[in-house]
C-alpha positions in Angstrom: -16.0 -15.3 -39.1 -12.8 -16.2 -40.8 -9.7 -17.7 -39.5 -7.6 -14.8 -39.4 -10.2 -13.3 -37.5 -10.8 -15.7 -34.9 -6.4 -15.6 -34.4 -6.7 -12.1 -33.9 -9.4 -12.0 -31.2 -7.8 -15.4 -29.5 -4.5 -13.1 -29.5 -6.0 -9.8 -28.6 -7.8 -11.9 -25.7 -4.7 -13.6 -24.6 -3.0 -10.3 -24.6 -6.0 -8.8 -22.5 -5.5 -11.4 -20.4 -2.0 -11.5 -19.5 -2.5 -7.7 -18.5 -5.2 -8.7 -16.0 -2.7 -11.5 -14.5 0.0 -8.9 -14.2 -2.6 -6.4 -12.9 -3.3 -8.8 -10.1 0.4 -10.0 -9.7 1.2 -6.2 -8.7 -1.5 -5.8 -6.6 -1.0 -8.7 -4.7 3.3 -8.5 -4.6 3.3 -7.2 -0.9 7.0 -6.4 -0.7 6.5 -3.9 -4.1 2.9 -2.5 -2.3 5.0 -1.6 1.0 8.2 0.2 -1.4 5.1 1.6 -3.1 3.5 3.2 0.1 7.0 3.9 1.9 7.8 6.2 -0.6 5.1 7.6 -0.7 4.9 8.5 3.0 8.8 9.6 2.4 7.6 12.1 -0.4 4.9 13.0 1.9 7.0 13.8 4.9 9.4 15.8 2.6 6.9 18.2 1.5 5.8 18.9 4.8 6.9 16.9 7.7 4.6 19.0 10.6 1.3 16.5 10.3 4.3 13.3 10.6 5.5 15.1 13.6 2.4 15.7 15.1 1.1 12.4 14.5 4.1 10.8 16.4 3.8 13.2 19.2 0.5 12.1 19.8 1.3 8.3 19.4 4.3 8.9 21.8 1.8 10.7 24.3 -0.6 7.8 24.3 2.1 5.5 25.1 3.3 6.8 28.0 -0.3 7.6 29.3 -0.7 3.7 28.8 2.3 2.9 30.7 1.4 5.6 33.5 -2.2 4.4 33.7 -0.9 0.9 33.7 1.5 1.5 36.9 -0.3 3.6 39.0 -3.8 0.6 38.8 -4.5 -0.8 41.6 -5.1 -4.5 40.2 
C-alpha cells in the first residue's frame, strides 16, 4: 500500500468518524431532541387536533377521578 493511499483511508476514516461523533452529539443534545419532538407534536395537532383533544379529555377525567377518589377515602 502506498503513501497516498494510506492518507486517503486515514482521511476518509477521520471523516467517517467525525460524522459518527456528530451523529451521537445530535442524538444526545436534549434541548434539540425536545424542539425536534415539539414540533412534531405541533405539526401533528395541526393536521388533526381531535386525537390531542381526546387525549387531554381523558387525562383531565382521570385527574379529577383521583382527586374525587382521594376525598371521599375513608383513611
Amino acid at each position: 500500500m502506498s503513501d497516498s493511499e494510506i492518507q486517503a483511508r486515514v482521511a476518509a476514516t477521520r471523516k467517517e468518524l467525525e460524522n459518527t461523533l456528530d451523529a451521537i452529539e445530535d442524538k444526545l443534545n436534549v434541548p434539540k431532541q425536545v424542539g425536534k419532538l415539539t414540533k412534531k407534536a405541533e405539526a401533528s395537532f395541526d393536521k388533526n387536533p381531535v386525537p390531542w383533544l381526546a387525549g387531554g379529555a381523558a387525562v383531565a377525567v382521570g385527574i379529577v377521578s383521583l382527586v374525587a377518589w382521594a376525598l371521599s377515602s375513608d383513611d
